[in-house]
N, C-alpha and C positions, 0 to 999 in steps of 0.2 A: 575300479577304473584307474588306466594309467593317468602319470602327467604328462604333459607335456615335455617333453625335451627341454634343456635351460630353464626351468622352470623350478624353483625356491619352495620350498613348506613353509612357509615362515608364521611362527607362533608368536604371537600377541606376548610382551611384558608381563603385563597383569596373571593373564592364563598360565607364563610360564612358572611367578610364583607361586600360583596357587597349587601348579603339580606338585612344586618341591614339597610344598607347606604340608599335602593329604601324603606325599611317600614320607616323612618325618615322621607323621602320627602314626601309619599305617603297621609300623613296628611293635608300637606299644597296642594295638590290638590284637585279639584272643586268634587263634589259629583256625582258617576256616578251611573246610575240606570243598567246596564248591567254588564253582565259575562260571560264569556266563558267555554266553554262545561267542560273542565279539571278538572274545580274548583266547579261542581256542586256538584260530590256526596259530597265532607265536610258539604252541608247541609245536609242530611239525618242523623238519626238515625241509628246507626248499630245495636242498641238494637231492632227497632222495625221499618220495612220496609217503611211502609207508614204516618211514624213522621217526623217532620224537626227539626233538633234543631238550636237554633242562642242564641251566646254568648255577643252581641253587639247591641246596638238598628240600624246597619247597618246591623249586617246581620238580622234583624226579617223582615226589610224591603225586601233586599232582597229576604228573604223565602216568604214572603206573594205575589213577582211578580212572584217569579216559579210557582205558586199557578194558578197565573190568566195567565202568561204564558201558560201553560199547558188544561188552562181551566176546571181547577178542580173545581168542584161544593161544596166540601167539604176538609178539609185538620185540619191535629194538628199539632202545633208547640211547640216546651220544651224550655223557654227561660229562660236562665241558667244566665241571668247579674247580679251584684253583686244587682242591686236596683228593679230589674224585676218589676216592681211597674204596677200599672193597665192602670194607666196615661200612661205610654211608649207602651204598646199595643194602647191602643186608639190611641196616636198620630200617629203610625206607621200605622194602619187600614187605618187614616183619608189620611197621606202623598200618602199613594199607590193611594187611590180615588180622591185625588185631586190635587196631584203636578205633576204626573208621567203620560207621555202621553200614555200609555197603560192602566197605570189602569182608569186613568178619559174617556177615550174613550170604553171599553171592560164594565166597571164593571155598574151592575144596584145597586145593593147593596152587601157590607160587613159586614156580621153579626160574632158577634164573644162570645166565653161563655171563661170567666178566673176563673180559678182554680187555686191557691195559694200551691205552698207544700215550703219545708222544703228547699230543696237547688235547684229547679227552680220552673214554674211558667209553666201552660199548656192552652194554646189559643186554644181551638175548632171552626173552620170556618164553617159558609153557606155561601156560593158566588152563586149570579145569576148575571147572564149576559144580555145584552143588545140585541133586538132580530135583530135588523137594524143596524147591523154595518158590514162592508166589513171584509173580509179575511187578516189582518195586516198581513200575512206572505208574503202577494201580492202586499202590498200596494209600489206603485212608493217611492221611497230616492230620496228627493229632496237639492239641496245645497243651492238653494238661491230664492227669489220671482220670480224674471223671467223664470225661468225652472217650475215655475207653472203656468205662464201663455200660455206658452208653450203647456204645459199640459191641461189647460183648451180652448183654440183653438182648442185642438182635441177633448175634450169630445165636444165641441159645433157643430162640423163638425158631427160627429158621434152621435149626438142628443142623448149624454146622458142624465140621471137627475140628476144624482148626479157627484160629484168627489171627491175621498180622495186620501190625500199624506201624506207622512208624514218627516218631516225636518229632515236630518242629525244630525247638530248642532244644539244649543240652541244659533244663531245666528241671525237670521231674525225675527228683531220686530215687535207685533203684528200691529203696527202701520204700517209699510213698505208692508207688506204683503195687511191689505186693500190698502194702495193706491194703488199697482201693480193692484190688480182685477177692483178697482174702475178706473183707467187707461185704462182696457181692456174695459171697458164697454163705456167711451165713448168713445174708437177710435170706438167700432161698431155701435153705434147711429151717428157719423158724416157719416163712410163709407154709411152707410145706407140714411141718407138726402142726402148725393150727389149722390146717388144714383136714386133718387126721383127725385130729382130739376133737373138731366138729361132728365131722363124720363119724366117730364113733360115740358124742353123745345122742345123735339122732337115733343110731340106732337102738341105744339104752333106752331111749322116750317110748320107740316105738314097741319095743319088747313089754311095759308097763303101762301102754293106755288102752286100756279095757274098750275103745272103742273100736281099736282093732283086733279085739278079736284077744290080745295078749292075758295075761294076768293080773289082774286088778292091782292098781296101785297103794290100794288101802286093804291090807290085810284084817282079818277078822282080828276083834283086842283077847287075847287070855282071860279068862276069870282073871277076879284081883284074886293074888295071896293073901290069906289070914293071918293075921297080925298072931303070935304066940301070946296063950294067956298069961296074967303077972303070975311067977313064983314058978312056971312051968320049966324052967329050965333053959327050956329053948329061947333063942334071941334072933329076933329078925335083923335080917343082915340086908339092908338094901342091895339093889343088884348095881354095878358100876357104869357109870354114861359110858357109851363107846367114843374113843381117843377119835378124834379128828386126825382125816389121814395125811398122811405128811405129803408134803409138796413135791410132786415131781420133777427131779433136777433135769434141765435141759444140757443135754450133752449134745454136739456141732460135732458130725466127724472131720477128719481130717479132708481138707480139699483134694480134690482129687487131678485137677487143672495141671497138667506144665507148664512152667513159665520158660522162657527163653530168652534172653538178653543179648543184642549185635548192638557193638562190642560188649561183652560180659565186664560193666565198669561202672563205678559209683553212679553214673549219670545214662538214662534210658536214651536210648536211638530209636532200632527196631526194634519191635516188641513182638513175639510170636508168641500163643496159647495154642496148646492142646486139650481139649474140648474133651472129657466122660460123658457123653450123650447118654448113653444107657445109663449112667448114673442120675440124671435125670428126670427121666421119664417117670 
């Protein structure tokens, strides 16, 4: 809603330090890739509908995730910083494609054409998209590795192929996160041998209990052997206990799962699996 004609904004003292006071700290915190609806339109152009403009090599970044947000195949942006240099678009292209779990999952390529003027700098986009990638608007927030194993118990229930999630925080390392799945995979190769080693001692039971009908479990006993007489030369030689059998080493093969990492980096984003169903079953 407009104002009035003659008519002042006028901010409150108190309110105006307290903006300064959160833009001060606002520096010294960690880099976020998100924004909320409010603060969209300040990227657009009001000069021209379908432009972005960004003053800060943060917000070109920014601009260029609304971009793939949105899944725009095409887009311009007017970057207005005092060095707008060709270098800061590139890096800013490359950051979206490679550090940002939307764009390294979403994006096939970023192509970009730079134009030089006078007091900013004009980025023309092609963006193509990946054609195998889920609905991220769908995709399960997960907090920590075990809510993804969680999660991967049901796709294995529900025999699906794939699984994606995608981490809340930039908390659970990429390291922690395999061991969870590599965890899940051998508790279902033991569940699965004893599962076996069951089923094949019933069938040893069954083959041995004379009430079905099998081979008697108590075999008839041998005559005893006779002891040799003294002086005969001969010597009774007892016959040896049979060795108890040695223990069967449990071998886990190798998981068979793919793991996927967007961005492929110390710290989990989105997580995609590829699911061996038939190795399963």
């Amino acid at each position: 809603m407009s104002r009035p004609r003659g008519m002042k904004k006028q901010i409150p003292p108190l309110l105006l330090a307290l903006c300064l006071c959160l833009s001060g700290c606002a520096a010294m915190l960690e880099r976020s890739y998100s924004f909320s609806e409010p603060y969209v339109n300040r990227y657009w152009d009001t000069g021209a509908g379908d432009t972005l403009r960004a003053s800060t090599y943060q917000d070109l970044v920014n601009s260029l995730l609304m971009l793939v947000e949105q899944r725009a195949e095409e887009g311009v942006v007017r970057y207005s910083a005092r060095t707008r240099s060709y270098n800061e678009v590139y890096d800013a292209v490359a950051e979206v494609r490679q550090k940002t779990p939307m764009g390294s999952y979403l994006l096939k390529s970023m192509l970009f054409r730079y134009e030089a003027g006078e007091d900013d700098c004009t980025v023309t986009l092609q963006i193509t998209y990946r054609e195998d990638t889920e609905d991220v608007d769908k995709l399960m927030l997960l907090s920590d590795s075990q809510s993804l194993v969680d999660l991967l118990r049901l796709a294995l229930r529900e025999e699906h192929q794939r699984q994606t999630a995608q981490f809340v925080y930039e908390t659970e390392r990429r390291e922690d996160v395999l061991a969870a799945v590599e965890g899940l995979w051998t508790e279902i190769c033991l569940e699965r041998q004893a599962q076996e080693a069951e089923a094949a001692a019933e069938a040893a039971a069954a083959l041995t209990d004379p009430e079905d009908g099998g081979p008697s479990a108590y075999p008839e006993a041998e005559p005893d052997q006779e002891e040799p007489a003294p002086g005969s030369g001969e010597e009774f030689q007892a016959e040896d206990e049979p060795a108890e059998p040695a223990a069967e080493e449990i071998v886990i093969p190798p998981c068979p799962w793919e793991i996927r990492f967007y961005p492929d980096a110390e710290y989990a984003g989105i997580v995609e699996i590829w699911l061996n169903i038939g190795g399963q079953s």
